[in-house]
FIGUVO-728895 format. One line per 2 residues: number of its first residue (from 1); their letters; for each residue x, y, z of C-alpha. Coordinates in Angstrom, 1 decimal. Layout:
<atoms>
NUM> A> X/Y/Z  ...
</atoms>
This chain:
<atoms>
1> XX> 98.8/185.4/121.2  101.4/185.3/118.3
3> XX> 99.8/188.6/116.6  99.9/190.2/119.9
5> XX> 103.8/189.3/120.3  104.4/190.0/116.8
7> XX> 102.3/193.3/117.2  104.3/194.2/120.6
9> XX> 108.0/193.3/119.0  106.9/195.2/115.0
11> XX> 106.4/198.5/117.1  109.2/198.5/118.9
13> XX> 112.2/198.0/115.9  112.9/199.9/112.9
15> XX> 112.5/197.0/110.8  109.5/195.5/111.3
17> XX> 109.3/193.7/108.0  112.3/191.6/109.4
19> XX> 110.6/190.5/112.5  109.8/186.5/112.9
21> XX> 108.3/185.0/115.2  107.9/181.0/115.5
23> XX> 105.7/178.7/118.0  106.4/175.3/118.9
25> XX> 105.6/173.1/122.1  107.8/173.3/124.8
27> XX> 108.6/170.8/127.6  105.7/170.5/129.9
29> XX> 102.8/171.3/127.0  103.7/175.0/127.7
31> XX> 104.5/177.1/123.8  107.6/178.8/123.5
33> XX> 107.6/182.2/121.4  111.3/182.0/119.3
35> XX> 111.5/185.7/118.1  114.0/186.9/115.6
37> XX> 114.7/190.6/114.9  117.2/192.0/112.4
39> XX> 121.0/192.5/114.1  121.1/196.4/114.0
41> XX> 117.2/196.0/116.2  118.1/194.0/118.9
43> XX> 118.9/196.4/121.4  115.8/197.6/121.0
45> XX> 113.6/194.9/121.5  116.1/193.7/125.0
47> XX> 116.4/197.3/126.4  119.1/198.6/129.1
49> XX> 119.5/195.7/131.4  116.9/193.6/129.6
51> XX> 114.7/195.7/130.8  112.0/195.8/127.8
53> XX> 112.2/192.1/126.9  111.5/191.6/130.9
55> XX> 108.1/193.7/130.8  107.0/192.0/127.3
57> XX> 107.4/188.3/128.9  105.4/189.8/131.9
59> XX> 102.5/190.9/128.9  102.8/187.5/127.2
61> XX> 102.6/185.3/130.9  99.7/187.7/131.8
63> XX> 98.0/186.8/128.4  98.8/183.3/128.7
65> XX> 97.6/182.7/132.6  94.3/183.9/131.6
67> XX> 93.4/181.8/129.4  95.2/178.8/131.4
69> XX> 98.3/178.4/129.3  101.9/178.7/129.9
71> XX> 104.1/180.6/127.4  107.9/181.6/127.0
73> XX> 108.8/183.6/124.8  113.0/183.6/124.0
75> XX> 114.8/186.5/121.8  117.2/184.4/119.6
77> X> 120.6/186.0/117.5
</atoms>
């Protein structure tokens, strides 16, 4: 699922080469997705209102409840 984020974020900035994006174990067993993106891409990958980092969350949960996991994923500065 980290290709597929990675994937999903790469296409959506002009820099993908500056695109990381880290996994670790959240609270209740459940991974958290920590992507960082360079400063001048961020708008990008939130979108007016937060309206594409809403709709890639949606993919990732979608993802996730299929194969009976819970993931978050959380666009740090």
């Amino acid at each position: 699922m980290k290709e597929l984020l990675t994937y999903i974020i790469q296409s959506l900035v002009d820099e993908p080469d500056q695109v990381t994006v880290d996994e670790r174990t959240g609270s209740g067993g459940g991974v958290v997705y920590e992507v960082r993106v360079a400063d001048g891409d961020m708008g990008k990958v939130i979108g007016r209102q937060g309206r594409i980092v809403r709709q890639i969350r949606v993919i990732m949960k979608t993802v996730a409840q299929r194969q009976g996991k819970k993931v978050t994923v959380d666009i740090l500065d």
